[in-house]
C-alpha positions in Angstrom: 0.0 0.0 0.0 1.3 3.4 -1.5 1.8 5.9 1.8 0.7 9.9 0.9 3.9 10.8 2.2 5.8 9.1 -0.4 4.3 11.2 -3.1 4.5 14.5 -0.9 8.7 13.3 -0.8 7.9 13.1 -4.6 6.3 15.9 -5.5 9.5 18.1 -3.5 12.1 16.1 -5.5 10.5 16.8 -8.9 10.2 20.1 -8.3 13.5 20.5 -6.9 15.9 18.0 -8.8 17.6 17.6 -5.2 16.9 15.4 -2.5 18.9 17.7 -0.3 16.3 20.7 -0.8 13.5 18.8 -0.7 14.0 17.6 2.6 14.5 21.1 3.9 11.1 21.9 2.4 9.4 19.0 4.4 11.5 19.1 7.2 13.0 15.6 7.0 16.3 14.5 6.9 18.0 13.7 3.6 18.1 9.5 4.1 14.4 9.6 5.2 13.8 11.5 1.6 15.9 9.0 -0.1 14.1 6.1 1.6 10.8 6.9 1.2 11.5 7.1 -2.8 12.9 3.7 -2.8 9.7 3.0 -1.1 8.1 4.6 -3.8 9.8 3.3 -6.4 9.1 -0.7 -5.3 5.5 0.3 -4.7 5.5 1.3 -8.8 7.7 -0.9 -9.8 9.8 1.5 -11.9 12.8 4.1 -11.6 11.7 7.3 -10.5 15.0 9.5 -10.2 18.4 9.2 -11.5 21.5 10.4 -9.0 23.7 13.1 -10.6 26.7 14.8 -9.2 24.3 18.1 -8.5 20.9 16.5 -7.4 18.6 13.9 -9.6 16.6 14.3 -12.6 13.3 12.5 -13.2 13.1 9.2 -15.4 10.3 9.3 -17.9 8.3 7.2 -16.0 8.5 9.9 -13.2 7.1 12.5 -15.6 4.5 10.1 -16.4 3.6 9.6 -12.6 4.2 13.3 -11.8 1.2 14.2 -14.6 -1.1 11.3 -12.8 -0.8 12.6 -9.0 0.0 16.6 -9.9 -3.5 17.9 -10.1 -5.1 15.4 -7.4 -2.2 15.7 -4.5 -2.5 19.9 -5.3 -6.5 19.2 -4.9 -6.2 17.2 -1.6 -3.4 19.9 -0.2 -5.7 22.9 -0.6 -8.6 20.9 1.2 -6.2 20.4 4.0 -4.9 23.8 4.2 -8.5 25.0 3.9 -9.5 22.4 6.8 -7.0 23.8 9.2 -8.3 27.0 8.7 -11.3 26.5 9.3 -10.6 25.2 12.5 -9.0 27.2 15.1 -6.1 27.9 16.2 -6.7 27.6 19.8 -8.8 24.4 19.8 -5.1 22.3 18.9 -3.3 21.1 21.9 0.5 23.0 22.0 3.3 22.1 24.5 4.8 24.8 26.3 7.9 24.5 28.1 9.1 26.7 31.1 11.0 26.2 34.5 8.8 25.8 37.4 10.2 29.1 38.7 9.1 31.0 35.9 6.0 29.9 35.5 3.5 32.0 37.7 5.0 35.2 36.1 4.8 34.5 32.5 2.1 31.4 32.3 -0.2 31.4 34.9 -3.9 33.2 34.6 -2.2 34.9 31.1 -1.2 32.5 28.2 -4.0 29.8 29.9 -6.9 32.2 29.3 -5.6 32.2 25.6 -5.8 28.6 24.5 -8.6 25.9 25.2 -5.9 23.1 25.2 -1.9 23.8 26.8 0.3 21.4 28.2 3.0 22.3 30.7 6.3 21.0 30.4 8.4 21.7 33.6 12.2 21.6 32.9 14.6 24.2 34.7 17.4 23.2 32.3 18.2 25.8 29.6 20.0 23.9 27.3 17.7 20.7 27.9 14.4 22.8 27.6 15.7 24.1 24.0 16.7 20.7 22.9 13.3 19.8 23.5 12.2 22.5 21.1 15.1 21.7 18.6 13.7 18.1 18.6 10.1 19.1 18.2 8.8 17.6 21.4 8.0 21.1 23.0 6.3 23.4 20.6 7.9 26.6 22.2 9.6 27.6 25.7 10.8 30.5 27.1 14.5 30.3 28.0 16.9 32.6 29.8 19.4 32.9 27.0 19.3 33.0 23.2 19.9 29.6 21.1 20.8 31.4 17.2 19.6 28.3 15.3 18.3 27.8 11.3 15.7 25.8 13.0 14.2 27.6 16.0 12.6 30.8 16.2 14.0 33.3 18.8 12.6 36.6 20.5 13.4 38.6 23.5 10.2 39.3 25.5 11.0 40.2 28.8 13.7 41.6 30.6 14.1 41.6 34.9 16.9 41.8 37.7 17.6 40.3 40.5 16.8 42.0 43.8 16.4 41.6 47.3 13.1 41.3 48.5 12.2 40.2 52.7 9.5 40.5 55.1 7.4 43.8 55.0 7.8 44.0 59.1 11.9 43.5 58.9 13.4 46.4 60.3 15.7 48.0 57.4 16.6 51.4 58.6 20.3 50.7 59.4 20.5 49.3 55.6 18.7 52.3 54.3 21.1 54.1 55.6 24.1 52.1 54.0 22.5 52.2 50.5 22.1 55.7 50.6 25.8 56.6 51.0 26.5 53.4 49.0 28.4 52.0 51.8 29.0 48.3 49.8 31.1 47.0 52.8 28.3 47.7 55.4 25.5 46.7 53.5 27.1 43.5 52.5 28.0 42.8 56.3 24.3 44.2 56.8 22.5 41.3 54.5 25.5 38.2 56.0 23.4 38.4 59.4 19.5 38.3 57.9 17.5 35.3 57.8 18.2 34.0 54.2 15.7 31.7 52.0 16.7 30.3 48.9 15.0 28.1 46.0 17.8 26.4 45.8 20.6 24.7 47.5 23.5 25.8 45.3 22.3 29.6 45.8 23.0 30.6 42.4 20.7 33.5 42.6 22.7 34.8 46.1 25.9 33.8 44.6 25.5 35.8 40.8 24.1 38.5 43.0 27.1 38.8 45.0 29.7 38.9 42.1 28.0 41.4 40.5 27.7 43.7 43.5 30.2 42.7 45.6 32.6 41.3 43.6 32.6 38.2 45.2 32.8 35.0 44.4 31.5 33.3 48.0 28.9 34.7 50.1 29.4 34.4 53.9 25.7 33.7 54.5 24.0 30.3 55.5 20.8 29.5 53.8 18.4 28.8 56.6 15.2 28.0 54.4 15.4 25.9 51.1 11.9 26.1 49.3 12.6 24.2 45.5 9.9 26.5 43.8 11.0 30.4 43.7 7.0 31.3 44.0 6.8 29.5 46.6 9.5 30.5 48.3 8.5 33.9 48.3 4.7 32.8 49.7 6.7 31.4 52.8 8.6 34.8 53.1 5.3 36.3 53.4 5.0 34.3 56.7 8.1 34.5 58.1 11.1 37.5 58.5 13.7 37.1 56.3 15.6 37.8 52.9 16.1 36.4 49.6 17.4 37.1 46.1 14.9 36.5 43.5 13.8 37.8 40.2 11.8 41.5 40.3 9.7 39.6 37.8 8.4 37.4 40.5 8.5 39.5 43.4 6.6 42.3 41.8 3.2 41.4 42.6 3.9 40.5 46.0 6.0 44.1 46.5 2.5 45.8 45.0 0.4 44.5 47.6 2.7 44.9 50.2 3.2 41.1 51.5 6.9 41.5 50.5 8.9 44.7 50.4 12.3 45.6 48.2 15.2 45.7 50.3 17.6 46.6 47.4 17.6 46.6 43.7 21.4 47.4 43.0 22.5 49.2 39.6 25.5 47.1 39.6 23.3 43.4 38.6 22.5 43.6 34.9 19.3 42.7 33.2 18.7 39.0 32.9 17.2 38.7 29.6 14.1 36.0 28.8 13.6 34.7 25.0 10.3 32.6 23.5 11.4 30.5 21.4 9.4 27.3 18.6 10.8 25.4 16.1 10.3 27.3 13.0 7.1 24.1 11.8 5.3 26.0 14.8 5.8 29.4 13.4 1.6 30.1 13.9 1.9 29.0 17.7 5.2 31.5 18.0 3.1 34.6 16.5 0.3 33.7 18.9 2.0 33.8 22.1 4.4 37.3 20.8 1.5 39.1 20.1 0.6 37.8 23.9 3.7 39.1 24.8 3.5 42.3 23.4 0.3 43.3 24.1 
């Protein structure tokens, strides 16, 4: 039994004399092109394409199949390009990936309310969370650095700092004090003797925070509460005095209603930078969520 496929492969290597291109048009690997013509070409019984140095070029009997199929594969594409407009967008399930941590600011009660169908993939791995995209198993992600690839689509959406948020009760006069005459020593010693949470037990957060501000590579401070979800972590600190370093982007809505307060955003911490990104065959899904984005 002939597969639809093979003639789809067939159809891109007529038209381009290379199986090469026509994979890149169908987004398959070269050897899956070149298989599925063999395929083809034992289904038919006949030689379709001839190898040249440059690409192929079509056998008579390839002409003779290519005027058979032309006008009826064009036919059936156009009904199913028509079909998928006609139903929408949104009604599709997509894959999004995201770290946990990220999630409440950029996913929750926002992209949701956009799409009847969204599944959540948790991965707090850059570099796995774009392979995942790469490979076509996540339809897009938003990722803390930029991937340049032919294959994925990339945008910056979203920039945020890191900042030091605590307890709206904690006494911070003394530090107040320190910041204004930008005392780094004194404010440094200031933050050692807080209460410190963390969503993690490496303290990356605490530890880039520190080298950018205080040019040091080893904080003298011991983590007294490690919560493994940086929303969550900041829900605790709502409870309970203390400090932490966490991303403005999260911390915002707790600073606006006053269940956290800002302790100190330093000038010295650059921007940390947030990209969506989709393999380029989910290009429609990618415009959907920038015009989300940048709304």
């Amino acid at each position: 039994m002939i597969n639809l496929e093979w003639y789809r492969t067939f159809k891109a290597v007529y038209k381009h004399k290379n199986y090469s291109k026509a994979a890149e048009e169908l987004f398959l690997t070269q050897p899956t092109v070149s298989n599925q013509i063999s395929m083809l070409e034992a289904a038919v019984g006949h030689k379709l394409f001839t190898r040249k140095s440059k690409g192929v070029i079509p056998t008579e009997n390839a002409k003779f199949l290519n005027n058979l199929i032309i006008e009826s594969l064009d036919t059936l594409e156009k009904v199913e390009a028509s079909y998928s407009k006609s139903v929408q967008k949104e009604e599709r399930l997509y894959t999004f990936g995201i770290s946990e941590d990220l999630y409440k600011s950029f996913i929750s009660g926002k992209v949701l309310s956009s799409f009847k169908h969204l599944s959540v993939h948790f991965e707090n791995d850059n570099k796995k969370l774009f392979g995942l995209v790469n490979q076509g198993e996540v339809d897009a992600a938003i990722v803390r650095e930029d991937f340049p690839t032919f294959d994925v689509l990339s945008q910056k959406i979203r920039s945020s700092k890191l900042v030091i948020v605590g307890h709206p009760n904690l006494n911070t006069e003394e530090l107040d004090q320190y910041i204004q005459n930008n005392d780094l020593n004194k404010i440094q010693k200031w933050l050692e003797h807080q209460t410190w949470f963390s969503h993690m037990s490496t303290n990356p957060f605490i530890k880039f925070f520190w080298l950018h501000c205080f040019n040091k590579k080893r904080p003298k401070i011991f983590t007294n509460y490690i919560i493994p979800n940086e929303y969550f972590m900041l829900q605790e600190m709502t409870k309970l005095e203390g400090v932490a370093v966490t991303l403005m982007e999260n911390a915002q809505s707790f600073i606006e209603d006053h269940s956290l307060k800002l302790i100190w955003e330093s000038d010295l911490y650059p921007d940390r930078d947030y990209y969506l990104i989709a393999h380029k065959k989910q290009e429609v899904f990618f415009d959907m969520l920038m015009k989300h984005y940048t709304d």
